[in-house]
N, C-alpha and C positions, 0 to 999 in steps of 0.2 A: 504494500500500500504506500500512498505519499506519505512522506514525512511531513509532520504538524507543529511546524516550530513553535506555534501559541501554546498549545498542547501542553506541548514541553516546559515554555516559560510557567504555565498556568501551575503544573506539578511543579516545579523548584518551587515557585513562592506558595504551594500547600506545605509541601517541606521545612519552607520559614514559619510556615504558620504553626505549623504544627509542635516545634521547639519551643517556638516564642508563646505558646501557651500553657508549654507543659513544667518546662524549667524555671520558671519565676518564682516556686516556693522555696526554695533555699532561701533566697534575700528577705522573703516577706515572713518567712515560720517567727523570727522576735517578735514583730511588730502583733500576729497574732496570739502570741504567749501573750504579751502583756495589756491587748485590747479585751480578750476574751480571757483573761488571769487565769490562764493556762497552765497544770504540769505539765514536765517535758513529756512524763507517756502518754497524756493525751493529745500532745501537737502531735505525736508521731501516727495519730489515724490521721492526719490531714495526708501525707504520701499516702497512706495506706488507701485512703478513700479514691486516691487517682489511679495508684498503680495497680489496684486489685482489680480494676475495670479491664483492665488485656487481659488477664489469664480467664476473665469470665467472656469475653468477646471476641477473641481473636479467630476461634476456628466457626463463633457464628458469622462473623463476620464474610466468612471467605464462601461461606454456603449462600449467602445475602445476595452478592457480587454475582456469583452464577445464575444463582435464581432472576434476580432483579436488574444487574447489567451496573455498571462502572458510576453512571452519572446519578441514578436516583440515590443508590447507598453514599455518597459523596455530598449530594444533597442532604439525606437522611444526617448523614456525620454533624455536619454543620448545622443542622436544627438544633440538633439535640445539646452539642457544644455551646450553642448562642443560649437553649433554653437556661442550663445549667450557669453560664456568667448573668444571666438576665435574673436569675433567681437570687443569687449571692447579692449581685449591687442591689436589690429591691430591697431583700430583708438578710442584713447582717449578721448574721449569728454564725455560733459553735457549729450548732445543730444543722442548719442549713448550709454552711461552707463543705459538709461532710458530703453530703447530697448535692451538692454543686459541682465539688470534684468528683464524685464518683461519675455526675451523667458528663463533664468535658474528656473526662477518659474513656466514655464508650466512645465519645464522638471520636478523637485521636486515634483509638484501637481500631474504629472501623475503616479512617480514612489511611492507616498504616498501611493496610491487606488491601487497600484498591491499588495504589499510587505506581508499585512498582510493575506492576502489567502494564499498566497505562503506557509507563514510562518504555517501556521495550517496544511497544505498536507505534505509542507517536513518533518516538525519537530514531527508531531503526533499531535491529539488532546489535550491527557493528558498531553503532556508536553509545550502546545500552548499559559498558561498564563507564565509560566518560560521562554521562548523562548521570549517571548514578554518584558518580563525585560529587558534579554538582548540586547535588540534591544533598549530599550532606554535608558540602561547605555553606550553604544556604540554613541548613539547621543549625550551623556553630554560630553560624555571624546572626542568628536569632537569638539563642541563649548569649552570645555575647553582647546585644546591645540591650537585653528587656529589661537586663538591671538597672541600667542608665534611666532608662523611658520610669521604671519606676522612683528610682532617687529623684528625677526632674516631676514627678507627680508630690512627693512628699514635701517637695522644696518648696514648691510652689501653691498648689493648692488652697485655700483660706489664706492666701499670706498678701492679699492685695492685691493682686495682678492683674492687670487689666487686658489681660488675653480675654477673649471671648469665649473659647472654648473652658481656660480654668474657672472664669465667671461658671461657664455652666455644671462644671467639676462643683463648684462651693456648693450650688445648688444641689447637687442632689448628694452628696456624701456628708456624714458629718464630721464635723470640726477633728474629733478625735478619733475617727478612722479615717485620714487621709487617700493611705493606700489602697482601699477600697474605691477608688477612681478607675483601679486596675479593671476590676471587672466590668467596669462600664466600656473600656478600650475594648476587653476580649469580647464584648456583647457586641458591639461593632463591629472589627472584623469578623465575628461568623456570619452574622448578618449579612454584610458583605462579600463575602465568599462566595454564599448562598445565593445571592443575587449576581452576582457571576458564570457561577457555573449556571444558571439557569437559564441565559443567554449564549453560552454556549454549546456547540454540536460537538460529540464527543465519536471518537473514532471507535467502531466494531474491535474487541478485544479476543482474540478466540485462545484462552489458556492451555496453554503448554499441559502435557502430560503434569510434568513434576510440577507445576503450578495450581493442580487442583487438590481441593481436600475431599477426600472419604471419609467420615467418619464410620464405616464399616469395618470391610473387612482389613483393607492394609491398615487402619488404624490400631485396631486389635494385636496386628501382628509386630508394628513400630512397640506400640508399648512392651510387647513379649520381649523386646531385644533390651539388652543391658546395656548397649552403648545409647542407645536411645534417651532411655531415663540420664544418663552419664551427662550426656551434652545440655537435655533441658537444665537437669543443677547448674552445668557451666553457664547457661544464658541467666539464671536464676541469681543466681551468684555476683555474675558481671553488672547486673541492672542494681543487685542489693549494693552493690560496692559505689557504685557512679553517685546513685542518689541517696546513702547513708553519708557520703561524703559533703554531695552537692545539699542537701537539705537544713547539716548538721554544721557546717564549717560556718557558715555566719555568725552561729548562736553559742558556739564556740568560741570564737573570737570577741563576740560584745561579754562574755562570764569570765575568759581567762586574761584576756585584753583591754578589755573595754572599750571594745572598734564600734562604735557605731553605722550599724545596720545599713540605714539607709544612703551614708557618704562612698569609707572604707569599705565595708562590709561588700557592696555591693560591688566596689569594683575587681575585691580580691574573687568575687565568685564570677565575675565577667572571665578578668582574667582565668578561671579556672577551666571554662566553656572554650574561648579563646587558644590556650596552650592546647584542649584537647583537637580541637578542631586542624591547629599546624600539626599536628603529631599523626592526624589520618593520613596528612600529605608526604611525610617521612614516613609511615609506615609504606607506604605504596611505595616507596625506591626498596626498603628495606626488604621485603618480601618478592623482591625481584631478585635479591640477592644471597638470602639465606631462608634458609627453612624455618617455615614460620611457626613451629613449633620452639625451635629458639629463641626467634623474634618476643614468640609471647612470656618465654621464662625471662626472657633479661628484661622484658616492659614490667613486667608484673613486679619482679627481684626492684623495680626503680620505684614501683607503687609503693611498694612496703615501707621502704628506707625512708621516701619520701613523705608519707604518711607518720610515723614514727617522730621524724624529725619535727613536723606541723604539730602534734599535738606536744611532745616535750622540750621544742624548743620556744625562742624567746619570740619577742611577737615581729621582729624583723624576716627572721626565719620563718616562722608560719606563713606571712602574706606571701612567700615565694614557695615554701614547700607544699602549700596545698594547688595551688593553680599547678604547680608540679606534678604531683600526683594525678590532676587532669590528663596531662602531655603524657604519661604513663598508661595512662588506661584508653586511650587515644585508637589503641590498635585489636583490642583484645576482644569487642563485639565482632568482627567482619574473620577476624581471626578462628576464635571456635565454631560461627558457623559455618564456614569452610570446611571447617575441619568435621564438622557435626556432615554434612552433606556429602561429602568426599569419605566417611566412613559406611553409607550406607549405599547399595545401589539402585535402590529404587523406593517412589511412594513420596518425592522431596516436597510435594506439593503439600501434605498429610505432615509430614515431618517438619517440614517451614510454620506452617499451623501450632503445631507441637511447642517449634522452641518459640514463639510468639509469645505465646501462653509463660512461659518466664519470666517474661518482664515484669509476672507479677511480684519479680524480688525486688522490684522497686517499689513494694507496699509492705513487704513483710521483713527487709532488715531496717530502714530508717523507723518502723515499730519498735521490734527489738533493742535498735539502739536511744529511743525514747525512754523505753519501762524498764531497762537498765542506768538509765541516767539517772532516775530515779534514789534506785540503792547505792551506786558505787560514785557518780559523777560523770556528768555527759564526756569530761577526759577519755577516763578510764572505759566510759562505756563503747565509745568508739573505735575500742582495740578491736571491737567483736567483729569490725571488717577485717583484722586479720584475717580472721576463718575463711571467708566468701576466699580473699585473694588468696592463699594457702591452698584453697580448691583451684582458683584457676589455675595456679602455676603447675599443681599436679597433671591438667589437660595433656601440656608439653610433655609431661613425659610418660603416660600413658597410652593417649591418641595414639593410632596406629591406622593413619586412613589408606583406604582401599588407591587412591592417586595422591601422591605430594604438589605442591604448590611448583611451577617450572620455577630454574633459579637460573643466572647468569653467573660469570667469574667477572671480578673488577675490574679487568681490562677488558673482556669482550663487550662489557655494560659503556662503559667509559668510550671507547672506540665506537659504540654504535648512538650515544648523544652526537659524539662529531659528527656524524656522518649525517 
């Protein structure tokens, strides 16, 4: 078929949307501890409320897609995401933010499982692993600037401003929840979205074999398999790790540092999106060149160190060791599902579904490390991501996939840039 260059731009910037709605609670978890006089184990259902929505949606999701076709469920996504921010900026509460994340995470989890069909019909085959970069330098440079967008809402907000738009922020938020502007922003663009795609004509996607889910009979049989179960903990794991870090580092730094939230704070967790986002791009020379099962033990060996360092070093160290530990964990999603799909030989579609469904470790270790903050201190409690990376690094040396990653030698890599 033609290639759809709009298509194509239309997905990168779901991509953007898609980050730039889901990563803003890191920066925002203080602000809600302290509005809603929060303990830490009950901020930690606020991830829980977002990230528990994949592992409940992702393989309905992909049955949706076939049933219903690329553009209604896309549509659908962004309903439900606009309803979910249109509910929280209405009526502010504990209660309701819980219910507001959970329905922005079905919408994310549905829009997940369309984007990347899409993206292989509109954009071409050949050019389907390029396009696919794009799409997730477009999600870095989301989580890298939402923090900003939200520090520029706190700053401003009620503080005189004779913008038009903050005039209308005064109006409907109050005085001392500021940051709740935010969801008036993410009620807008899905809105917007929404009214996008519904002007647009969306290209016939016919799924790939390994791009469809059964939940029947190869379902049954993935689950039979132990490597199976092996790589979802590794997805499970990766997600606990990214957002026990990204959730808990700001609220960390304003108890042991006294960084405020809304200035520092947010910029060390821009930073933290930022470093991860250059380190996709060094991973890709890196996995050209060495086998990416070592790639992920020497990334992970840098998480840890770097980890370690941000919570018992001084607060000079932390704002560089934790964005650190972004740049480390950079490679290690694209890395075990590779390695998860290149261990099995058939059913990837069934199996992509599978590991999908892990990302609910982005609900259930920033938990963990809330109701453990509790007893020992959010510090101490934060070690419990050792476990998660302890599991990844084991991947590297258990994985045994059925194809390796192609690799070059230094000079023939180096020789074939000049050329």
């Amino acid at each position: 078929m033609q290639h759809n260059s709009f298509i194509v731009f239309l997905i990168i910037l779901i991509f953007f949307v898609i980050s730039f709605l889901s990563n803003i609670l890191g920066p925002i978890i203080p602000d809600i501890v302290e509005s809603f006089d929060l303990s830490l184990g009950l901020a930690g259902f606020m991830p829980f409320a977002f990230f528990v929505s994949y592992g409940v949606m992702s393989i309905p999701a992909g049955l949706l897609v076939e049933k219903y076709r690329e553009k209604k469920v896309l549509l659908w996504a962004f309903l439900v995401a606009f309803a979910g921010a249109l509910l929280f900026a209405l009526v502010p509460s504990f209660g309701v933010s819980l219910l507001s994340l959970f329905l922005i995470g079905i919408g994310m989890a549905m829009l997940q499982v369309v984007i990347n069909p899409l993206l292989r019909v509109a954009g071409g085959e050949k050019q389907f692993a390029f396009n696919s970069v794009l799409g997730q330098l477009a999600f870095g440079a989301a989580s890298f600037l939402s923090p900003y967008l939200y520090s520029y809402l706190v700053a401003n907000v009620h503080s005189g401003s004779k913008s038009a738009i903050i005039r209308l922020f005064d109006s409907l938020v109050p005085e001392n929840l500021k940051w709740v502007s935010l969801y008036w922003v993410f009620a807008l663009i899905a809105l917007t979205m929404v009214l996008v795609i519904q002007l647009v004509r969306f290209p016939m996607v016919e799924l790939k074999e390994d791009e469809k889910i059964d939940t029947g009979r190869a379902f049954r049989e993935l689950l039979a398999n132990r490597k199976v179960i092996l790589f979802f903990l590794g997805i499970f794991a990766y997600v606990g790790t990214e957002q026990g870090i990204a959730n808990w580092m700001v609220k960390f730094l304003q108890t042991y540092h006294g960084v405020d939230p809304a200035t520092s704070g947010a910029t060390v967790i821009s930073n933290f999106w930022g470093l991860l986002t250059i380190g996709c791009l060094l991973g890709l020379v890196l996995l050209k060149l060495f086998d990416s099962r070592k790639v992920l033990m020497l990334f992970t060996a840098g998480a840890i160190v770097s980890l370690l360092v941000a919570l018992f070093g001084s607060l000079s160290m932390a704002v560089v060791a934790f964005p650190l530990a972004g740049f480390f964990a950079s490679v290690m999603w694209s890395i075990i599902v590779s390695l998860a799909l290149n261990s099995v030989p058939n059913h990837h579609g069934t199996f992509s579904g599978i590991l999908c469904s892990g990302i609910a470790g982005g609900a259930v270790v920033p938990l963990i490390i809330g109701g453990l903050a509790e007893w020992v201190g959010l510090q101490l409690a934060m070690l419990f991501i050792l476990i998660t990376l302890g599991y990844i690094f084991s991947i590297g040396v258990w994985s045994k996939p059925l194809v390796n990653n192609e690799t070059v030698s230094l000079r023939d890599f180096f020789n074939k840039k000049r050329t």
